[in-house]
mmCIF file as gemmi writes it, N, C-alpha and C atoms, coordinates in Angstrom:
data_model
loop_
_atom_site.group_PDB
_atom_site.id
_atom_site.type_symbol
_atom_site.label_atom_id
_atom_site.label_alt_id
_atom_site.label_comp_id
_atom_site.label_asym_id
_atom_site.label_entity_id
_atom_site.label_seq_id
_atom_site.pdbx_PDB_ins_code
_atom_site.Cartn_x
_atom_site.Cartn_y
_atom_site.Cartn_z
_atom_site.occupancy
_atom_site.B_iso_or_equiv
_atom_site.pdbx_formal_charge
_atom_site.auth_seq_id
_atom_site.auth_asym_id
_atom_site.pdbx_PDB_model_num
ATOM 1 N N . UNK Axp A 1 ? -4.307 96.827 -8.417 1 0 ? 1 A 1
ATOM 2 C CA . UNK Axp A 1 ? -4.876 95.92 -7.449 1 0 ? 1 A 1
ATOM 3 C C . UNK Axp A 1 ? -5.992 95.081 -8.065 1 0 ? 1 A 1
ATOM 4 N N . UNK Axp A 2 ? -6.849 95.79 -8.474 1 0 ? 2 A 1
ATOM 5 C CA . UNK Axp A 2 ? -8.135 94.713 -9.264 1 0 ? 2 A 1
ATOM 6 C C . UNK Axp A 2 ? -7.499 94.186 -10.533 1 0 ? 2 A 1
ATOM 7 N N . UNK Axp A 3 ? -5.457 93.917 -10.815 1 0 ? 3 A 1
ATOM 8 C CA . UNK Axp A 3 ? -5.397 93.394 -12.085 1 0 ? 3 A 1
ATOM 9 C C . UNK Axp A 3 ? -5.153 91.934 -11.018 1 0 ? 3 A 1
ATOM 10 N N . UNK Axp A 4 ? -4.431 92.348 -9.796 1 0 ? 4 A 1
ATOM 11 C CA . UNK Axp A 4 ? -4.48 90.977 -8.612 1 0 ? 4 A 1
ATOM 12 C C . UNK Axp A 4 ? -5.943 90.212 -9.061 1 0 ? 4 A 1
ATOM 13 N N . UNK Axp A 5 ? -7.087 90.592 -8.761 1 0 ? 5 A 1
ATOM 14 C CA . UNK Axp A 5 ? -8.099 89.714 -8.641 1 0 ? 5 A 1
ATOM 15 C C . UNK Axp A 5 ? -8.69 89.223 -9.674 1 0 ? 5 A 1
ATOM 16 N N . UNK Axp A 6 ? -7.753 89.901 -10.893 1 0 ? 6 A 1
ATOM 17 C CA . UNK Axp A 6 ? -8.329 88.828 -12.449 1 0 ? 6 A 1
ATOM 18 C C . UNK Axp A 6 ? -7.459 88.067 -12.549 1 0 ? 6 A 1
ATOM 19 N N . UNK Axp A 7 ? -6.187 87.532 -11.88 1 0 ? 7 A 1
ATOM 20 C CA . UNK Axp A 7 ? -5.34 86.517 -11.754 1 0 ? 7 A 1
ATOM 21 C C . UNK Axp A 7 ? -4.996 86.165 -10.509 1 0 ? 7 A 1
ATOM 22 N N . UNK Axp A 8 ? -5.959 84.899 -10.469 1 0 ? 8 A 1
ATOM 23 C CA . UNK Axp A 8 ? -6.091 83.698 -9.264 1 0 ? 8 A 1
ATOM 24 C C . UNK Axp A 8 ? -4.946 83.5 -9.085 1 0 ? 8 A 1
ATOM 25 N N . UNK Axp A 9 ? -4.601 82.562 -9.821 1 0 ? 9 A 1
ATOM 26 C CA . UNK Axp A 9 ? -2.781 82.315 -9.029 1 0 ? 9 A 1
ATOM 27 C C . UNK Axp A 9 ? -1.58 82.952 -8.893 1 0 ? 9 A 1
ATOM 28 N N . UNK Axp A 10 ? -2.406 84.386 -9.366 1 0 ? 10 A 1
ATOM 29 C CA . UNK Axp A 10 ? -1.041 85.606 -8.29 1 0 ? 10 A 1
ATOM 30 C C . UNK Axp A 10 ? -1.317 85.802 -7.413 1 0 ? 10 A 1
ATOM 31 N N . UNK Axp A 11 ? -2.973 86.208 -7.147 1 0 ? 11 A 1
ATOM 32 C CA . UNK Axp A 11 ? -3.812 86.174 -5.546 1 0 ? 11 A 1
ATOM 33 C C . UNK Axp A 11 ? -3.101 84.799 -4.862 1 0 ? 11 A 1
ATOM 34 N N . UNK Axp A 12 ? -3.256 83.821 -5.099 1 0 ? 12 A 1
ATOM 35 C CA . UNK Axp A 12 ? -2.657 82.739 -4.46 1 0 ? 12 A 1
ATOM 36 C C . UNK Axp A 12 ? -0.715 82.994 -4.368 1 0 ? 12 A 1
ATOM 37 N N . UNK Axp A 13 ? -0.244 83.48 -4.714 1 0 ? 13 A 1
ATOM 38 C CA . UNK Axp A 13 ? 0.836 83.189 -4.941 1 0 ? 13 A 1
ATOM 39 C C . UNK Axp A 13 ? 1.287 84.515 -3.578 1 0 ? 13 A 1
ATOM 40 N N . UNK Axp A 14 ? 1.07 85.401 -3.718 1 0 ? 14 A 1
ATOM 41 C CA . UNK Axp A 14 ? 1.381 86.579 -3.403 1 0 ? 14 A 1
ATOM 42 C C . UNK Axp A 14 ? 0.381 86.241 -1.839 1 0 ? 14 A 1
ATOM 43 N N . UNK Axp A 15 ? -0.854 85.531 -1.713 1 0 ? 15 A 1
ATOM 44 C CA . UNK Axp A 15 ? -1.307 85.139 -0.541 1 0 ? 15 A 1
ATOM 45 C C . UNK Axp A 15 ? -0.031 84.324 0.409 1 0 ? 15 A 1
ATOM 46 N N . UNK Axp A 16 ? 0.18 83.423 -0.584 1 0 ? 16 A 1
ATOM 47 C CA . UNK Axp A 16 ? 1.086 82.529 0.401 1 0 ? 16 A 1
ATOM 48 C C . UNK Axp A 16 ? 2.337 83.609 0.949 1 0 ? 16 A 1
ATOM 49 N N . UNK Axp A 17 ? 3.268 84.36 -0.006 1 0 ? 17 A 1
ATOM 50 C CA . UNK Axp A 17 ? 4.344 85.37 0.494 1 0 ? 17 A 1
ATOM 51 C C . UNK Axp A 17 ? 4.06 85.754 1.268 1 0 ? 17 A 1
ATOM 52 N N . UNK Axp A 18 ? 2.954 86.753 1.39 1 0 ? 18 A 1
ATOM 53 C CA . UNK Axp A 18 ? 2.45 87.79 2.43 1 0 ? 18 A 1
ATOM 54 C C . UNK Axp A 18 ? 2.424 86.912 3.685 1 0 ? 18 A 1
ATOM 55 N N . UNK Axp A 19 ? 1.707 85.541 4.134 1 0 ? 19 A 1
ATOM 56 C CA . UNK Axp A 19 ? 1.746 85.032 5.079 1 0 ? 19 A 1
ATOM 57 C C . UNK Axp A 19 ? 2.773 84.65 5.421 1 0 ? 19 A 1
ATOM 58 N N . UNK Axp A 20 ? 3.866 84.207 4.465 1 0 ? 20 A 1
ATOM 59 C CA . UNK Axp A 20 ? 5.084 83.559 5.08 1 0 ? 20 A 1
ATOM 60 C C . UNK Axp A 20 ? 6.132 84.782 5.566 1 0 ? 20 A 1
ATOM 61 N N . UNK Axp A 21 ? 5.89 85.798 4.894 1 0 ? 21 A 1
ATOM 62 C CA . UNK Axp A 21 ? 6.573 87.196 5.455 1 0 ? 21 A 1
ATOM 63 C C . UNK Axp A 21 ? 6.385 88.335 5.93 1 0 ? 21 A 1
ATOM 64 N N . UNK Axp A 22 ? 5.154 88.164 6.847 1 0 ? 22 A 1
ATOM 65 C CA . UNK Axp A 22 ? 4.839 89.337 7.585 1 0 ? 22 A 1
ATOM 66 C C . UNK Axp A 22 ? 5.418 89.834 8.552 1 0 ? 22 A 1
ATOM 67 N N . UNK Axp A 23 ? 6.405 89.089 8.959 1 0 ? 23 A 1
ATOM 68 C CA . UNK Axp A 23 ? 7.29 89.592 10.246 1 0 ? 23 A 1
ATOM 69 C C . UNK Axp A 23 ? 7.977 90.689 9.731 1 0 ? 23 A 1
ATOM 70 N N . UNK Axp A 24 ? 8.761 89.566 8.527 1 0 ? 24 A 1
ATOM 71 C CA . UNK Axp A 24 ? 10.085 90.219 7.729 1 0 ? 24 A 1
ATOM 72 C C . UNK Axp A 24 ? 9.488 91.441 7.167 1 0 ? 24 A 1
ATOM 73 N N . UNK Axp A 25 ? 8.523 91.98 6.551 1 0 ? 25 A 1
ATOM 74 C CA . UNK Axp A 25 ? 7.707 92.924 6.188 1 0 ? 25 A 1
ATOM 75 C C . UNK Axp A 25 ? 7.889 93.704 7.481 1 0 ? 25 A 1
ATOM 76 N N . UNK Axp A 26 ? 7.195 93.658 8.375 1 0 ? 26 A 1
ATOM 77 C CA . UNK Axp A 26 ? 7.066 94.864 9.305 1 0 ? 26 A 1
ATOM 78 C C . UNK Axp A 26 ? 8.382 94.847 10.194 1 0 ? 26 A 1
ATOM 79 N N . UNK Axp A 27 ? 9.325 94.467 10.09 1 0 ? 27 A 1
ATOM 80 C CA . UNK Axp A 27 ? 10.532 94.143 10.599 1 0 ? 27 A 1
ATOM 81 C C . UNK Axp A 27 ? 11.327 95.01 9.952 1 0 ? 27 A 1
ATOM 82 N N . UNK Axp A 28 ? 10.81 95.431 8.626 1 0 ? 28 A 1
ATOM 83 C CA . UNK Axp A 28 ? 11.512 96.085 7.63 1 0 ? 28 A 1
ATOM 84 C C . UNK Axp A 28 ? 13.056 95.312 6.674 1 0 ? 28 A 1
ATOM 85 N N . UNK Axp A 29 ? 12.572 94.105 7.158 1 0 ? 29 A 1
ATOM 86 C CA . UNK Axp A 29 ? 13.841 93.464 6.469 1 0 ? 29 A 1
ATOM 87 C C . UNK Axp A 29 ? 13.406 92.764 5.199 1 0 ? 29 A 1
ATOM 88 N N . UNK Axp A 30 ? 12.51 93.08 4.235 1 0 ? 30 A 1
ATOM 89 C CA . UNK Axp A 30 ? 12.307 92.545 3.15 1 0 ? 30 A 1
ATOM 90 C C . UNK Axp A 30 ? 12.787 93.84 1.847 1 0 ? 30 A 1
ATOM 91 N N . UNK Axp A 31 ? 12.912 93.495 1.097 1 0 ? 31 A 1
ATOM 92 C CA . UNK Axp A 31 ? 13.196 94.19 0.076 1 0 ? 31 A 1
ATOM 93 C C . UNK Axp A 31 ? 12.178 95.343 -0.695 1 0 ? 31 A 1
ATOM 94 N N . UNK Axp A 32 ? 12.457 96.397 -1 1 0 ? 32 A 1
ATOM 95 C CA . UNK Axp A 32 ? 11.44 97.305 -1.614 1 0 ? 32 A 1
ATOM 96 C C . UNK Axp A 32 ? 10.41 96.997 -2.413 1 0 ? 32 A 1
ATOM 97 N N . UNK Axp A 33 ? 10.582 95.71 -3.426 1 0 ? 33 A 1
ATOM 98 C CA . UNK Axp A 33 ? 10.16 94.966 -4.257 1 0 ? 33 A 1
ATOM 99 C C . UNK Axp A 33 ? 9.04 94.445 -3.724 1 0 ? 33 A 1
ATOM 100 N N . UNK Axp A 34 ? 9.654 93.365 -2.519 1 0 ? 34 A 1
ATOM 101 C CA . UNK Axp A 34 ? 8.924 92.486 -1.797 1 0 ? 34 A 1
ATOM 102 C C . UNK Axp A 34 ? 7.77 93.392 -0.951 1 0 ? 34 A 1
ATOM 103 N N . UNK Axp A 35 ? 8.186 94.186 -0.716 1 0 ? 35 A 1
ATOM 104 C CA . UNK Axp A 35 ? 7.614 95.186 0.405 1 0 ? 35 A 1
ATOM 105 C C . UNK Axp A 35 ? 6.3 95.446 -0.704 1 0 ? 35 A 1
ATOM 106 N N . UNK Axp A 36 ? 6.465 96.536 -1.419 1 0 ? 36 A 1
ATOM 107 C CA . UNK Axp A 36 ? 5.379 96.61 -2.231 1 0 ? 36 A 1
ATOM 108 C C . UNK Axp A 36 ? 4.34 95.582 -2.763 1 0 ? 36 A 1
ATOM 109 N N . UNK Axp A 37 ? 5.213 94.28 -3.051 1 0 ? 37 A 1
ATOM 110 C CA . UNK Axp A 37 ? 3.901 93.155 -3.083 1 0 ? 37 A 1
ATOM 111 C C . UNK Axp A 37 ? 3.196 93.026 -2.585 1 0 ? 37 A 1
ATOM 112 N N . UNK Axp A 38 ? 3.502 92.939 -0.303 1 0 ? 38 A 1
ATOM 113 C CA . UNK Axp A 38 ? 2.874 92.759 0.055 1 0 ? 38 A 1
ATOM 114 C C . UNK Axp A 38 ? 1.795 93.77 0.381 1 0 ? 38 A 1
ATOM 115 N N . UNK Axp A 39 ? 2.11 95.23 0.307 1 0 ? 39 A 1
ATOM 116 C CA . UNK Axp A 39 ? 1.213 96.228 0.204 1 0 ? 39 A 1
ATOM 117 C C . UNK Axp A 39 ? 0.051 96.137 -1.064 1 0 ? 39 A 1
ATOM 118 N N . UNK Axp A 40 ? 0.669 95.673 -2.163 1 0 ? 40 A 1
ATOM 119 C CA . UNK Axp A 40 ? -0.497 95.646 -2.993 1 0 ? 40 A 1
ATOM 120 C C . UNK Axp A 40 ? -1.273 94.289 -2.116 1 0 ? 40 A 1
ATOM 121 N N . UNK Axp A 41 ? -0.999 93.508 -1.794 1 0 ? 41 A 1
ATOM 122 C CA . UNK Axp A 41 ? -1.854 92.042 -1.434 1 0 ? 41 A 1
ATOM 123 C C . UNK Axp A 41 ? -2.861 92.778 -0.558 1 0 ? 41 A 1
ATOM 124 N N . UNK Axp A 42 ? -2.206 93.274 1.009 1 0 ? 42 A 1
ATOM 125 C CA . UNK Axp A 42 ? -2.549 93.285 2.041 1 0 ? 42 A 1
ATOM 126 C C . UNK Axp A 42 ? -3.794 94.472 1.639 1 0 ? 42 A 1
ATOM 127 N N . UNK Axp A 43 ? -4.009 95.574 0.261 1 0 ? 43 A 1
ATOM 128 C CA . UNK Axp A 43 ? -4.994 96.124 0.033 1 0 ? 43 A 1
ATOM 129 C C . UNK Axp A 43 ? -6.535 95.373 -0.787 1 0 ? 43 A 1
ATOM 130 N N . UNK Axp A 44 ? -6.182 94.169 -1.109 1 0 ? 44 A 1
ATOM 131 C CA . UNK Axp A 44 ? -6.969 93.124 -1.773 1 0 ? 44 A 1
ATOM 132 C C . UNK Axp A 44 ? -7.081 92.184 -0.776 1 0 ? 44 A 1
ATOM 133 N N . UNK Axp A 45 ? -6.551 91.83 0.084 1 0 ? 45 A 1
ATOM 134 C CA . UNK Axp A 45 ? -7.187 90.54 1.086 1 0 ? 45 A 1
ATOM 135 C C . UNK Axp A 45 ? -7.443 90.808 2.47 1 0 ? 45 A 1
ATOM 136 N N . UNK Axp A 46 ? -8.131 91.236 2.592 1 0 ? 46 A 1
ATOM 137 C CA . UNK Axp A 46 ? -8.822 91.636 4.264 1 0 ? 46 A 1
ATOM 138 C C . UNK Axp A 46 ? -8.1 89.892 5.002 1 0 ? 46 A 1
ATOM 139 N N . UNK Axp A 47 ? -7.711 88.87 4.627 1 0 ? 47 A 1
ATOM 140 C CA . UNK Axp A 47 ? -6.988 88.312 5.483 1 0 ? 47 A 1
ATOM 141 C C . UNK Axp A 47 ? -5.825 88.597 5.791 1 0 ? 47 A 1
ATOM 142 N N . UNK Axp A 48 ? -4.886 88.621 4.967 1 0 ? 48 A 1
ATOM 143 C CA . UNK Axp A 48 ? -3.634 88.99 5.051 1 0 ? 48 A 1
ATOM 144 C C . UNK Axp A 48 ? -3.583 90.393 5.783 1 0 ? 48 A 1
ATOM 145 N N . UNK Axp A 49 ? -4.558 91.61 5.298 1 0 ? 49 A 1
ATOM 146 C CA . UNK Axp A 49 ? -4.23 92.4 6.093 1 0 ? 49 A 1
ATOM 147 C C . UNK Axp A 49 ? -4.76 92.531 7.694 1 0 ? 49 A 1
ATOM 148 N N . UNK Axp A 50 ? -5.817 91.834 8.094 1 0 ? 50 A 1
ATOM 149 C CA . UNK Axp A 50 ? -5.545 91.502 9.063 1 0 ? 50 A 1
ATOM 150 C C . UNK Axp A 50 ? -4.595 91.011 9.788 1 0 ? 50 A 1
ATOM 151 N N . UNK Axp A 51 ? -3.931 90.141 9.469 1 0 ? 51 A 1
ATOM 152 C CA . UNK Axp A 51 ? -2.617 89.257 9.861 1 0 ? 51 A 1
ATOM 153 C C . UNK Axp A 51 ? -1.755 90.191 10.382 1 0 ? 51 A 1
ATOM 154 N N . UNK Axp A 52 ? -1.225 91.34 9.34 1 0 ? 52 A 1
ATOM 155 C CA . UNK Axp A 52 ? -0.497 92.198 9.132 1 0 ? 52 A 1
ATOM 156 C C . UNK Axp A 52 ? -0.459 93.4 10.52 1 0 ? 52 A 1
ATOM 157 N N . UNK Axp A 53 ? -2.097 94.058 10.335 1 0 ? 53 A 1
ATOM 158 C CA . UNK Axp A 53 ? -2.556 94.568 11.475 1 0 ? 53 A 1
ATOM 159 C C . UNK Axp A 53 ? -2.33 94.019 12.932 1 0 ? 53 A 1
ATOM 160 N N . UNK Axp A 54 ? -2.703 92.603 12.912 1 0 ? 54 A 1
ATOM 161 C CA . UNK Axp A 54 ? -2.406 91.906 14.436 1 0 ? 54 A 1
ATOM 162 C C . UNK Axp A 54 ? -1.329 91.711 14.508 1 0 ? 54 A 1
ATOM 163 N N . UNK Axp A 55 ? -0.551 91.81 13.855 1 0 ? 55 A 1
ATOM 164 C CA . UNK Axp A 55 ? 1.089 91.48 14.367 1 0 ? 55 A 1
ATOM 165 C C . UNK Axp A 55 ? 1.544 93.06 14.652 1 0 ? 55 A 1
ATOM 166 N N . UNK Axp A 56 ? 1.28 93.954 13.535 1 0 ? 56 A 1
ATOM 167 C CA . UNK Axp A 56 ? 1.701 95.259 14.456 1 0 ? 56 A 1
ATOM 168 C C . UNK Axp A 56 ? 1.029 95.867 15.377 1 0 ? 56 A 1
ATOM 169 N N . UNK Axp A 57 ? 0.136 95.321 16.101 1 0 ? 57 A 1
ATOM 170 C CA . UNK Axp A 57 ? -0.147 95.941 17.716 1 0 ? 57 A 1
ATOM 171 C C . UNK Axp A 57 ? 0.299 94.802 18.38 1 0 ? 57 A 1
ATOM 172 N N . UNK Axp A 58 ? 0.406 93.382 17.988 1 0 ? 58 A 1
ATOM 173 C CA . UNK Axp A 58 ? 1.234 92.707 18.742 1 0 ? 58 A 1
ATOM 174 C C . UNK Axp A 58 ? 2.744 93.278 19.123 1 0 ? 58 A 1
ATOM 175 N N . UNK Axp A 59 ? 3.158 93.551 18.038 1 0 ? 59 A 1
ATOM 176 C CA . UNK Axp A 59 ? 4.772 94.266 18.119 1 0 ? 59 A 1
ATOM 177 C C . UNK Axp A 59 ? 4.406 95.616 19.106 1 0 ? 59 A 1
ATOM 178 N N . UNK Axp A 60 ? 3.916 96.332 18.891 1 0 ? 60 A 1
ATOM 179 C CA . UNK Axp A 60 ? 3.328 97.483 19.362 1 0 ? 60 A 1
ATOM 180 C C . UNK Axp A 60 ? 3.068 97.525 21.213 1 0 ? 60 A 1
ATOM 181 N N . UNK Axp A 61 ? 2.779 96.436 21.445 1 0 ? 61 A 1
ATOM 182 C CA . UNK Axp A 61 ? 2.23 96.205 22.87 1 0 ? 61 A 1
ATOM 183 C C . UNK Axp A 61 ? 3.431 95.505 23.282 1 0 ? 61 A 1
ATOM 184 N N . UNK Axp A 62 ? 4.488 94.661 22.713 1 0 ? 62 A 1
ATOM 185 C CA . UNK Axp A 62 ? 5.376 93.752 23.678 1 0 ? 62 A 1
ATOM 186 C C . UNK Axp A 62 ? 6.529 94.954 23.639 1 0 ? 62 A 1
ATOM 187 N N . UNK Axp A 63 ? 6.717 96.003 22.624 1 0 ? 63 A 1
ATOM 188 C CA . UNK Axp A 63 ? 7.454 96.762 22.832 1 0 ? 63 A 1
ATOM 189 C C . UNK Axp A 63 ? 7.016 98.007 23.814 1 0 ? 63 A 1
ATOM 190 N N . UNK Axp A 64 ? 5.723 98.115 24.235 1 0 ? 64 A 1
ATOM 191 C CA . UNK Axp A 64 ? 5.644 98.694 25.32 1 0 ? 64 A 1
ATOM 192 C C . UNK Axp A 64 ? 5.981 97.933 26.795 1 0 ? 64 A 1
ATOM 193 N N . UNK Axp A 65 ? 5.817 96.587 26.775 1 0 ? 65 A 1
ATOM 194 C CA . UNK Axp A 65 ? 6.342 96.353 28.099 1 0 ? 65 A 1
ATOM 195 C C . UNK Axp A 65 ? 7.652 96.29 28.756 1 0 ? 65 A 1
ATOM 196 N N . UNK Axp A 66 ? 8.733 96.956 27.819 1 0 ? 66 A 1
ATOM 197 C CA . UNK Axp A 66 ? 10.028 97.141 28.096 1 0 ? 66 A 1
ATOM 198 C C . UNK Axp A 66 ? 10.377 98.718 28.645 1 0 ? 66 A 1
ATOM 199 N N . UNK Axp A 67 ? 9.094 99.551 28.739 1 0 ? 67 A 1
ATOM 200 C CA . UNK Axp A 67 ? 9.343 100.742 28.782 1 0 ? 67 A 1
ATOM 201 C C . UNK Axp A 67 ? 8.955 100.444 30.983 1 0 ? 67 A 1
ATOM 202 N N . UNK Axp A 68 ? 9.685 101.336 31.146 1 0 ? 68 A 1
ATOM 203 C CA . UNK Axp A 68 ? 9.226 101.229 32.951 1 0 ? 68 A 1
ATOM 204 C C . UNK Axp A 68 ? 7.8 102.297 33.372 1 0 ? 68 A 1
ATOM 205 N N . UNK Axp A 69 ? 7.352 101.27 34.197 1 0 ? 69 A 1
ATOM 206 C CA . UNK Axp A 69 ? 6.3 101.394 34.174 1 0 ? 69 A 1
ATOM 207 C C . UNK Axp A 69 ? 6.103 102.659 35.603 1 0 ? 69 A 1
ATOM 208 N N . UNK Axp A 70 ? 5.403 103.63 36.019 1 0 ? 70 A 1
ATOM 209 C CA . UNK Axp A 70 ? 5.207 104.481 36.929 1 0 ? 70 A 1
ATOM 210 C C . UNK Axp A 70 ? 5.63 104.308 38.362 1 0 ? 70 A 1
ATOM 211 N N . UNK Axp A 71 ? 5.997 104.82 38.772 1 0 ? 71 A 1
ATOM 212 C CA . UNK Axp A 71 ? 7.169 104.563 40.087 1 0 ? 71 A 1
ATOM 213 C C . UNK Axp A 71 ? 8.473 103.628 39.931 1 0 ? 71 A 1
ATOM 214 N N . UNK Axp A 72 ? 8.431 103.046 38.545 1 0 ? 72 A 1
ATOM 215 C CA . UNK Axp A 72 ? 9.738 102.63 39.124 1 0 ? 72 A 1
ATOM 216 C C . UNK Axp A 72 ? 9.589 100.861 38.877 1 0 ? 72 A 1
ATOM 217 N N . UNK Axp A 73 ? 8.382 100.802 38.908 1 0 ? 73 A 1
ATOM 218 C CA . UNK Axp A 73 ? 7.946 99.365 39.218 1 0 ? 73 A 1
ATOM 219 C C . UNK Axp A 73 ? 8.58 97.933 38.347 1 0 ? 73 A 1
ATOM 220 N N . UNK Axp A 74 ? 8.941 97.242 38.978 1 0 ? 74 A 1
ATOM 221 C CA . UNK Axp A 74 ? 9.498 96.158 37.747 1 0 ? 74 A 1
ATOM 222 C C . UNK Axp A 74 ? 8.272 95.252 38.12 1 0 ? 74 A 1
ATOM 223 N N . UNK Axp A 75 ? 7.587 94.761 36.305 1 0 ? 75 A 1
ATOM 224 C CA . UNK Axp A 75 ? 6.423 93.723 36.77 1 0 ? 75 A 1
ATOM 225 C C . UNK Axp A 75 ? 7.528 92.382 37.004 1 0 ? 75 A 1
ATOM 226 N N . UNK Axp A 76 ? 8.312 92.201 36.209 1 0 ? 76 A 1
ATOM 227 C CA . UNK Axp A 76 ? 9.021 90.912 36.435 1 0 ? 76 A 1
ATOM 228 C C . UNK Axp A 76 ? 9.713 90.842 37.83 1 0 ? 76 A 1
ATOM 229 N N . UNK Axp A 77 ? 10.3 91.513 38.356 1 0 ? 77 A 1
ATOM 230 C CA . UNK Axp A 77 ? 10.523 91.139 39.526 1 0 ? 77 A 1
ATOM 231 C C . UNK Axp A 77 ? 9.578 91.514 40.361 1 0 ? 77 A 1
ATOM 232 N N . UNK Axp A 78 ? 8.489 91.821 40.866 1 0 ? 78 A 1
ATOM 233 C CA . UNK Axp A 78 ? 7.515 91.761 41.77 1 0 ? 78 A 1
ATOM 234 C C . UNK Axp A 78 ? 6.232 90.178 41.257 1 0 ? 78 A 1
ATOM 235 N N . UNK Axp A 79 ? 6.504 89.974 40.279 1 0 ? 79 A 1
ATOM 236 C CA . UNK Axp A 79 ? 6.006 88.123 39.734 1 0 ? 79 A 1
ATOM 237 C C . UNK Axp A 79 ? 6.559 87.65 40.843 1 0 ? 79 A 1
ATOM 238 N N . UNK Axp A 80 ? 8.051 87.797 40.613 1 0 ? 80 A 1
ATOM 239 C CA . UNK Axp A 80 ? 9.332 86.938 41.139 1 0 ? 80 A 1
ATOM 240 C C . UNK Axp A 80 ? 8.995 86.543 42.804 1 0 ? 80 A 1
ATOM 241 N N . UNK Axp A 81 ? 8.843 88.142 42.871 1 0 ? 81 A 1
ATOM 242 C CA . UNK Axp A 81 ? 8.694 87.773 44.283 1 0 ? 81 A 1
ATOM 243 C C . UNK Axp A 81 ? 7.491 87.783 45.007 1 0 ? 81 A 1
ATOM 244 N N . UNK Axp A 82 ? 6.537 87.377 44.199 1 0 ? 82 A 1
ATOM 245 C CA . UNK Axp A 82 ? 5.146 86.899 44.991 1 0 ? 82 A 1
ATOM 246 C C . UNK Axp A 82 ? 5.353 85.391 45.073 1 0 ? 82 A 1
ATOM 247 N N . UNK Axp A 83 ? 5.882 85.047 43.772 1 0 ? 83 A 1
ATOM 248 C CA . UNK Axp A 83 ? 5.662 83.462 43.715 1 0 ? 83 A 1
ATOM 249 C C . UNK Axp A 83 ? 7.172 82.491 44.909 1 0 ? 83 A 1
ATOM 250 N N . UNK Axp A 84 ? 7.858 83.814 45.101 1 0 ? 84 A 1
ATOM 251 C CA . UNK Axp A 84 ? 8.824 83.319 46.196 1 0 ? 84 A 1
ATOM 252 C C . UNK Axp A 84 ? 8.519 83.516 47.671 1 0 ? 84 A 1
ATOM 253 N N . UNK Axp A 85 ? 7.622 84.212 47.347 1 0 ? 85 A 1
ATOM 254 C CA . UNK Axp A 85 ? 6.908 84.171 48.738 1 0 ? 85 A 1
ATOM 255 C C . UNK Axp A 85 ? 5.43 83.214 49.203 1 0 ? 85 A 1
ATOM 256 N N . UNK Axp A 86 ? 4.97 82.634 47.898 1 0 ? 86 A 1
ATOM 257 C CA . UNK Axp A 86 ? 3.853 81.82 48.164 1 0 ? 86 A 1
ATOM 258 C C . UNK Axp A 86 ? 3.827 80.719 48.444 1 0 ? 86 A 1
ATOM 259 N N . UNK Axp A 87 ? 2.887 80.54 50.066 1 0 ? 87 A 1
ATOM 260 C CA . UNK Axp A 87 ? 3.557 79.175 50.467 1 0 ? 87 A 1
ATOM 261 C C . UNK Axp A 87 ? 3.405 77.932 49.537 1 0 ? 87 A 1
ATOM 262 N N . UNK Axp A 88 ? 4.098 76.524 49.406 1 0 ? 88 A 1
ATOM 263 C CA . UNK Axp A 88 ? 4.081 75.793 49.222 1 0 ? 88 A 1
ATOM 264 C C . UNK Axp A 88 ? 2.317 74.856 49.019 1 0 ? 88 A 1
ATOM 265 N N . UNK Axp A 89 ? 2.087 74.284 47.787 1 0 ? 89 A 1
ATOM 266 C CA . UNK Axp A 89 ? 0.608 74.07 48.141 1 0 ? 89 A 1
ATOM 267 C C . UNK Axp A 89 ? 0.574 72.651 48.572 1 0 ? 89 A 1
């Protein structure tokens, strides 16, 4: 990792990857290779690994709203039907 920060334009180079493939990274669809790059990056750039971090509790939280929620409740259809019930303004 500190051989990353004695060569600038791998830090740069490996900056730009990591940003352009953080989905594909935590998606698990990048390659072992690739994968490890961005693990070495994401331990040298508190940006990137931020990035990294906010996308997996982003993923983390939209995949909880598919789980049903206590009694039964659908939020999407109780939206549905407030806004079909609200009068006209």
């Amino acid at each position: 990792m500190i051989r990353q920060l004695r060569h600038p334009l791998r830090f740069h180079r490996d900056h730009r990857f990591t940003m352009e493939h953080a989905s594909e990274y935590l998606d698990g669809e990048l390659p072992e290779p690739d994968c490890r790059r961005v693990d070495q990056h994401t331990g040298v750039c508190p940006g990137c690994r931020r990035l990294v971090e906010s996308l997996r509790r982003t993923i983390a939280g939209l995949a909880g709203l598919r789980e049903p929620r206590p009694g039964g409740e659908d939020v999407a259809a109780g939206v549905i039907a407030r806004l079909r019930n609200k009068p006209a303004p």
